[in-house]
LUMMI-776434 format. One record per residue (C-alpha): x, y, z; residue number from 1. Coordinates in steps of 0.02 Angstrom, whole numbers, m for minus. Each point is the difference from the previous one (the first is absolute). Layout:
! residues N
<<X, Y, Z>, NUM>
...
This chain:
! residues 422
<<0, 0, 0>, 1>
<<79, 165, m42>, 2>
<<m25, 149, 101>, 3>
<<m100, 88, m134>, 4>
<<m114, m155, m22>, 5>
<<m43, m29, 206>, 6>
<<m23, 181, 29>, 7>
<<2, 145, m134>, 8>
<<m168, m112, m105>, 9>
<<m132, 173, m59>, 10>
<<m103, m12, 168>, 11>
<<m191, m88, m61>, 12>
<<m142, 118, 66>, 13>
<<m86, m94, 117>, 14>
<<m191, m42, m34>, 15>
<<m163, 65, 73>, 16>
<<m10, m151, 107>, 17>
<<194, m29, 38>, 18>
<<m15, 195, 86>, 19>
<<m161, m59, 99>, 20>
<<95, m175, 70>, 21>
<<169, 130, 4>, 22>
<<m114, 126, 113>, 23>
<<m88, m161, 103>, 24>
<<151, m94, 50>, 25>
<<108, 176, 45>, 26>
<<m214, m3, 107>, 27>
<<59, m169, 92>, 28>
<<196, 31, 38>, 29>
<<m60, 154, 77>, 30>
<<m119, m90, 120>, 31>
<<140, m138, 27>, 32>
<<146, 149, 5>, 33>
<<m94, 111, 127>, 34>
<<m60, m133, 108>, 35>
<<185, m52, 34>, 36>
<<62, 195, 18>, 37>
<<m135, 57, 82>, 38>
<<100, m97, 154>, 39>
<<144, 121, m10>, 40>
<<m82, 162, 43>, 41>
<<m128, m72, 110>, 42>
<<177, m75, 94>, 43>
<<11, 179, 120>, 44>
<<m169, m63, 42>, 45>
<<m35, m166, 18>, 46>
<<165, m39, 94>, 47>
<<m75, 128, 155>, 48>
<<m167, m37, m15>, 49>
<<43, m212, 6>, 50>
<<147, 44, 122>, 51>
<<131, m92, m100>, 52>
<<172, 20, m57>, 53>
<<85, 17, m168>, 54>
<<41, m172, m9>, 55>
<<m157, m39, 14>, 56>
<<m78, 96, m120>, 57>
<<148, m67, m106>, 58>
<<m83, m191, 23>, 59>
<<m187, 102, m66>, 60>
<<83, 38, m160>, 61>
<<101, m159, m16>, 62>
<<m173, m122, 54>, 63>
<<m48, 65, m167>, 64>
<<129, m9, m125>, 65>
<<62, m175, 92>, 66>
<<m199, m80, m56>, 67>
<<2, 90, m149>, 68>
<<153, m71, m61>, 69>
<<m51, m189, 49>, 70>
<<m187, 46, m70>, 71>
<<76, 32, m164>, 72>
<<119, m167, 11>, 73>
<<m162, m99, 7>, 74>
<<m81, 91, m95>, 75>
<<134, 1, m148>, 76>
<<m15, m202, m45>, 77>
<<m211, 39, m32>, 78>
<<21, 198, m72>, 79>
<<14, m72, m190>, 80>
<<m167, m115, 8>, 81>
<<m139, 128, 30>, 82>
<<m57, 153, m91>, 83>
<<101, 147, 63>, 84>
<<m136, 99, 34>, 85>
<<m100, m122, 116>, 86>
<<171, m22, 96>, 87>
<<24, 188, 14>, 88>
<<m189, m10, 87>, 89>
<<21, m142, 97>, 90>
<<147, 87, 105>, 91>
<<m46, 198, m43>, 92>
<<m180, m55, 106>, 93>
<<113, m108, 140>, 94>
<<103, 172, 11>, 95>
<<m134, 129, 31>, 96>
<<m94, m129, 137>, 97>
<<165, 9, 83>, 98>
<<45, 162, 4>, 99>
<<m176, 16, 105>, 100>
<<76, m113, 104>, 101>
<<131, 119, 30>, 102>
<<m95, 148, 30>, 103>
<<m99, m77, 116>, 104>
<<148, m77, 94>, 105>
<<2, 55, 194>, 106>
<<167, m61, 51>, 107>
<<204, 6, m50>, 108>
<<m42, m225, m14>, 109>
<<m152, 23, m106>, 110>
<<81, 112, m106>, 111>
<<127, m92, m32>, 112>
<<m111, m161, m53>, 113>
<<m84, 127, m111>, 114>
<<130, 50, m97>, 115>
<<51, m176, m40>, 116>
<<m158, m42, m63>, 117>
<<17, 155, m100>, 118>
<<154, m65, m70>, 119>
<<m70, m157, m53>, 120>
<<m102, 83, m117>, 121>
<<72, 162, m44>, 122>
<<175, m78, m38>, 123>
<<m65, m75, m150>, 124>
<<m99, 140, m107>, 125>
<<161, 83, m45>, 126>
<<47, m166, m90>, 127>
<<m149, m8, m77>, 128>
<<m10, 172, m38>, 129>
<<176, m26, m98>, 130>
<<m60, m152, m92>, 131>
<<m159, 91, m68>, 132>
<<132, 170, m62>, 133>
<<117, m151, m74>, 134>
<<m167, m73, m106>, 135>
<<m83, 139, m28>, 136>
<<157, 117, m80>, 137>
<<125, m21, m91>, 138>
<<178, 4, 50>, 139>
<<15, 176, m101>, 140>
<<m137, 54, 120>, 141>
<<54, m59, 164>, 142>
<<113, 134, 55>, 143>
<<m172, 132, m19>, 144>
<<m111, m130, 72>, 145>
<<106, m37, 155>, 146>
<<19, 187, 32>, 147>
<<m179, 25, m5>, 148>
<<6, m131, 114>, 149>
<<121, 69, 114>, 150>
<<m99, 155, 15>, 151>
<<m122, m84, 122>, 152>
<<159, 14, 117>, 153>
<<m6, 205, m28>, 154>
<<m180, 1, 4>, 155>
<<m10, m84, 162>, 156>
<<103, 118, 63>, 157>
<<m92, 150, m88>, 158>
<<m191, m78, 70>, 159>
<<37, m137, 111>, 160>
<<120, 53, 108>, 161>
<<m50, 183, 59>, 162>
<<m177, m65, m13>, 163>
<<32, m149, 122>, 164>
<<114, 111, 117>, 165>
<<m155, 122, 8>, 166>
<<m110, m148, 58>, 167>
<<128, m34, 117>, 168>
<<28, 163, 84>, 169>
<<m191, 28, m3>, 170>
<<m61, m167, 80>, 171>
<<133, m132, 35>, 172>
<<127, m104, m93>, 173>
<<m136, m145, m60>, 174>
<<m102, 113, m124>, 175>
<<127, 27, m136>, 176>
<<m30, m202, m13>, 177>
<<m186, 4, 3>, 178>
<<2, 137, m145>, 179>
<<83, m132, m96>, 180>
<<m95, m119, 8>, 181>
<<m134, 102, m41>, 182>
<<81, 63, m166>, 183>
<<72, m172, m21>, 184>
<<m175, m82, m33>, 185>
<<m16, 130, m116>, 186>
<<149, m70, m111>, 187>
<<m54, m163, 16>, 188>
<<m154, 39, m94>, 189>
<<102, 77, m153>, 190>
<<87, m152, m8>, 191>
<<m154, m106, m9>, 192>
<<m94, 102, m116>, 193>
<<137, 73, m110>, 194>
<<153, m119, m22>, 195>
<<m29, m131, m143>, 196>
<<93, m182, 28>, 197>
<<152, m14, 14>, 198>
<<52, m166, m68>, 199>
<<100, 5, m170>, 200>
<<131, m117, 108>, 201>
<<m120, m129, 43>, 202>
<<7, m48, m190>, 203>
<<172, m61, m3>, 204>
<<31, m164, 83>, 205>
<<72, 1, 178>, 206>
<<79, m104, 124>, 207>
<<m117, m120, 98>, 208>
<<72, m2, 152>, 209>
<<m17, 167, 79>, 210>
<<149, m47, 131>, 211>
<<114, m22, m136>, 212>
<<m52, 171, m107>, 213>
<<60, 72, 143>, 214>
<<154, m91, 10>, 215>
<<37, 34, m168>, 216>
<<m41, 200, 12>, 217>
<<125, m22, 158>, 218>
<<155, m69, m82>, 219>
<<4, 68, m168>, 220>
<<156, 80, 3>, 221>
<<m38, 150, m89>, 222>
<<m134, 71, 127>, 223>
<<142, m35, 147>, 224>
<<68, 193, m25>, 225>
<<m159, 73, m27>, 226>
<<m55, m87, 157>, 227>
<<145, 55, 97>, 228>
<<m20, 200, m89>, 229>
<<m164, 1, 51>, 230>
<<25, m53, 203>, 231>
<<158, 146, 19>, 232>
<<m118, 113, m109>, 233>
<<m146, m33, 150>, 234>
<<137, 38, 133>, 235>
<<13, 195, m2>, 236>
<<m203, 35, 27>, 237>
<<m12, m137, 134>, 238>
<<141, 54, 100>, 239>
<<m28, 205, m23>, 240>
<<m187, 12, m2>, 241>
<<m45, m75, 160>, 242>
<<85, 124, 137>, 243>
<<m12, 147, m132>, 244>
<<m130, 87, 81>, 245>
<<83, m23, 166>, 246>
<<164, 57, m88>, 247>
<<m79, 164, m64>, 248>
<<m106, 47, 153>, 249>
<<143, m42, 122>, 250>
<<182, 39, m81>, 251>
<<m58, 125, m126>, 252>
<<m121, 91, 107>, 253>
<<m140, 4, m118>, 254>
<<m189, 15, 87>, 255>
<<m88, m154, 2>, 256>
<<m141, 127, m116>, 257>
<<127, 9, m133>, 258>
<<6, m178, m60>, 259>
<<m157, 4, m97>, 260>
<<72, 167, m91>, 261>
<<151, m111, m53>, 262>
<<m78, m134, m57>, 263>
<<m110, 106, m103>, 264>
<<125, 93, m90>, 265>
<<138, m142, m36>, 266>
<<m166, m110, m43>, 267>
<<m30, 169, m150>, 268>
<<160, m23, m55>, 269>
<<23, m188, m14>, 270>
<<m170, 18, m73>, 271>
<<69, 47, m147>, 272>
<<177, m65, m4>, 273>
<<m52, m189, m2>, 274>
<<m75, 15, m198>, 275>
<<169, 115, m44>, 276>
<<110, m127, 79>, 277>
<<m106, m152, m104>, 278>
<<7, 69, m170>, 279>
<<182, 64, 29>, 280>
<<38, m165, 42>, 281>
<<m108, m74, m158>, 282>
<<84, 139, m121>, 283>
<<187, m5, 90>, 284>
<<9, m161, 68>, 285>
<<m37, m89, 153>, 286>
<<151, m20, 64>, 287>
<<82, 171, m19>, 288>
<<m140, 65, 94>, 289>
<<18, m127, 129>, 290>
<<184, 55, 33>, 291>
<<m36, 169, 5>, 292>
<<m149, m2, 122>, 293>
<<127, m127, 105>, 294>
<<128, 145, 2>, 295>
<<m140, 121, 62>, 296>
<<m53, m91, 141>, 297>
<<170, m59, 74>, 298>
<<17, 192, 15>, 299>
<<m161, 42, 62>, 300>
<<1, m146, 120>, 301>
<<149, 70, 93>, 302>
<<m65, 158, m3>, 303>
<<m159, m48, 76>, 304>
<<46, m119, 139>, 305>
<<151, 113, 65>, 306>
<<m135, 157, 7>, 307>
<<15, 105, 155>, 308>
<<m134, 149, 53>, 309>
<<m19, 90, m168>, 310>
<<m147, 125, m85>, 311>
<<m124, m110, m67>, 312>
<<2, 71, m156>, 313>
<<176, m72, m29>, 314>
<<m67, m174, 91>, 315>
<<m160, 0, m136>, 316>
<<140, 30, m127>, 317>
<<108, m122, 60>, 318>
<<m151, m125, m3>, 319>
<<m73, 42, m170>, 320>
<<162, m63, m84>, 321>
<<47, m137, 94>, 322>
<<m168, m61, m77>, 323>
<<50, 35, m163>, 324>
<<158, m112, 29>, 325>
<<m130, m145, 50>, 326>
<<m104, 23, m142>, 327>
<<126, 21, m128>, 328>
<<72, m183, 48>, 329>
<<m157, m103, 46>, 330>
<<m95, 39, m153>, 331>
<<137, m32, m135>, 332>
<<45, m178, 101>, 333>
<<m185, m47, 6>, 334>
<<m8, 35, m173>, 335>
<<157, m104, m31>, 336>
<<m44, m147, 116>, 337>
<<m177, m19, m114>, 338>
<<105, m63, m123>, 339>
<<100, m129, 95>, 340>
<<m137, m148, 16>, 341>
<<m96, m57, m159>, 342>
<<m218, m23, 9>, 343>
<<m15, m157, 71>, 344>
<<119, 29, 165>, 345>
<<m61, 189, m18>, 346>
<<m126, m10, 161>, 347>
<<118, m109, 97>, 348>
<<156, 96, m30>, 349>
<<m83, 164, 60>, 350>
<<m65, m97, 174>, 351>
<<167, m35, 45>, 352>
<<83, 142, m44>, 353>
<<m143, 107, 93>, 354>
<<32, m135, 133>, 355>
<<172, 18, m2>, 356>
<<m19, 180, 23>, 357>
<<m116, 3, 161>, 358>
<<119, m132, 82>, 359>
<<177, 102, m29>, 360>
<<m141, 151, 29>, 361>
<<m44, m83, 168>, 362>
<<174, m38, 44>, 363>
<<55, 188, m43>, 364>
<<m133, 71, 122>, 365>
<<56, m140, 146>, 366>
<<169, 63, m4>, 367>
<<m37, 164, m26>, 368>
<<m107, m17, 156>, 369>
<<166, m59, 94>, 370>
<<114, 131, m64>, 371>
<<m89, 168, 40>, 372>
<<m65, 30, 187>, 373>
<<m53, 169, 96>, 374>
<<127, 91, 80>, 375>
<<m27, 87, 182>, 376>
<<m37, 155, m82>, 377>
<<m133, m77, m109>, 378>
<<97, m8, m160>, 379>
<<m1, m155, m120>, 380>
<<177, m79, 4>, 381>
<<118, m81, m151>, 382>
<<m129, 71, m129>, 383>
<<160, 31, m81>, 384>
<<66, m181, 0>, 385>
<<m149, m58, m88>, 386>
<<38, 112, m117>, 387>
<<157, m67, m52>, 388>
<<m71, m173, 3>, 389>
<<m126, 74, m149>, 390>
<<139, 53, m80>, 391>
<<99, m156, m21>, 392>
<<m147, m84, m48>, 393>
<<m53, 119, m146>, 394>
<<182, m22, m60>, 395>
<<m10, m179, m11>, 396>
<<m179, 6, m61>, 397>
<<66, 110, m178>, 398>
<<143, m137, m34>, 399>
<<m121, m154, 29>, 400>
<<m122, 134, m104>, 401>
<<131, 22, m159>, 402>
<<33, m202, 16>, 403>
<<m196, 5, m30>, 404>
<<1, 102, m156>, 405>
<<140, m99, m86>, 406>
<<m118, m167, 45>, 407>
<<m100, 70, m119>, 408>
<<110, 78, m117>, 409>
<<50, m176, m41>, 410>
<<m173, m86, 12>, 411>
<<m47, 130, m126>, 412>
<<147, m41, m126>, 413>
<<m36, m173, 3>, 414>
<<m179, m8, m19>, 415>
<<m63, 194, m70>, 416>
<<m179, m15, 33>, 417>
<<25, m12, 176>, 418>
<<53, 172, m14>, 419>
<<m192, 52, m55>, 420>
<<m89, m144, 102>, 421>
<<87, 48, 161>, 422>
């Protein structure tokens, strides 16, 4: 595959219906996205109000990526025998049931049984949501489609996020999750009345034992670096986002108030960075993008973590494009990884890589947990060290990220269509 023929193909407008399934699964990762960060803000709250300490608030965050990852393991062997959309229903409705659960939770135990049943079920709709963008568009289109994707994260930070700290400040910190569930029931009915079938892959003959799909998925050798790209890609959110609220409220000196004003205005931004950053990387190349938006965030990342007491018009700054470093490598990798696994492993290779990333997620937040504490004066501790941690991770992710691309340089040369069929 030459570099002109993976990435620099005249970018195919997408259709009427391939911008409504673009706009409804960006709908679904932004239920799934803001369910999991809603925990980081609510963090200054919950950990008072439940009288617990960081660490265990750490265990909250890792209870759910540790069941979402082993959801998606057994769900990857089965994810390639059913119509995509009635798997995407099956765990979108198990989702929304249990984030009730959460919001009605009364205790630090409960909610910690909560959020693994939320796990179970939200851990998997990102895979499907992947496999649908991989059928659905082509590999000249995935770079736009998984930016329009990634936009749910912006949005939920633009809506979700000052919306649910509002709730929070104005009654306590269950109603953000009760408001979800409420506009949660609302996407499921989209799904159900709007999606068509999802089932091209069902035509082509598979595997009959489901343990051994998986197997196979597993050990093909090829998916190894994407797998491993993927779990040091997942370690930078899971390890910053959890104690940044405490971070910003307590080292920086922000107001508690403020948050929601962040959020809203880095959400604005990223709003409209994520489709830049996935037609740059569908024009440009995936790759080049991904190294440049790895560059961005090593230096925003040790800006960030090593902030003292500053105006928060530089800390909003400083936030906005460490964002833009995120986006600028998740989107061109996603895009990338789509065309590492071919249809009939398509469903199982995105469970375990969405697996793989809650468990190296889960792990992240556990030893994040253990490496920051509160000081005498109040101040979160080692914030810092965990930043250096991100940093050697992201470095390691773009090598085992350019090993990635030349996987598929050379797939492409020896079998050109690949290079269309993604």
């Amino acid at each position: 595959m030459t570099s002109t023929t993976l990435h620099k193909a005249a970018p195919a407008k997408f259709t009427g219906y391939q911008s409504f399934v673009a706009g409804l699964l960006a709908a679904l990762q932004f239920a799934v996205i803001l369910d999991f960060m809603i925990m980081s803000p609510l963090g200054a709250l919950i950990m008072p109000a439940l009288q617990i300490r960081p660490r265990q608030f750490g265990m909250v965050g890792s209870a759910y990526a540790f069941s979402a990852g082993l959801s998606g393991l057994l769900t990857a062997g089965f994810a390639d025998r059913f119509d995509r959309k009635k798997l995407l229903l099956f765990f979108y409705t198990g989702f929304v049931l249990a984030t009730l659960w959460c919001g009605l939770a009364p205790t630090y135990e409960m909610l910690l049984v909560a959020r693994v049943v939320t796990g179970i079920f939200g851990g998997v709709i990102g895979s499907v949501v992947m496999a649908i963008a991989a059928d659905l568009f082509s590999a000249e289109q995935r770079g736009r489609v998984m930016g329009v994707i990634q936009t749910a994260f912006a949005a939920s930070q633009v809506l979700g996020l000052p919306v649910g700290l509002y709730l929070a400040s104005r009654w306590n910190w269950h109603a953000p999750f009760l408001a979800m569930v409420l506009v949660g029931g609302l996407g499921g009915l989209v799904i159900v009345l709007g999606m068509k079938p999802v089932a091209d892959h069902l035509r082509i003959p598979q595997e009959k034992s489901a343990f051994m799909h998986l197997w196979h998925t597993v050990v093909e050798p090829r998916y190894l670096m994407a797998f491993a790209t993927t779990a040091l890609l997942t370690t930078g959110g899971f390890m910053l986002m959890p104690f940044s609220s405490a971070f910003i409220v307590n080292n920086v000196g922000i107001a508690m108030e403020r948050l929601p004003t962040i959020y809203l205005i880095t959400g604005v931004f990223t709003i409209f960075v994520g489709p830049l950053v996935g037609r740059a990387a569908d024009t440009w190349g995936k790759l080049p993008v991904f190294l440049v938006g790895s560059a961005l965030t090593i230096a925003m990342v040790l800006v960030y973590t090593h902030l003292a007491a500053v105006p928060f018009w530089l800390l909003v700054a400083v936030n906005v494009v460490l964002f833009v470093g995120i986006f600028s490598r998740l989107i061109p990798f996603q895009a990338m990884s789509s065309m590492v696994s071919q249809a009939t492993q398509r469903g199982a290779y995105n469970a375990i890589s969405a697996a793989i990333q809650q468990l190296a997620g889960g792990l992240a937040s556990l030893v994040a947990g253990h490496i920051v504490s509160f000081g005498a004066d109040g101040k979160l501790q080692n914030y810092g060290v965990i930043g250096y941690v991100v940093v050697g991770s992201t470095l390691t992710a773009a090598f085992l990220a350019w090993r990635v691309h030349q996987g598929l340089q050379l797939r492409s040369a020896a079998n050109p269509s690949l290079a269309q069929a993604g």
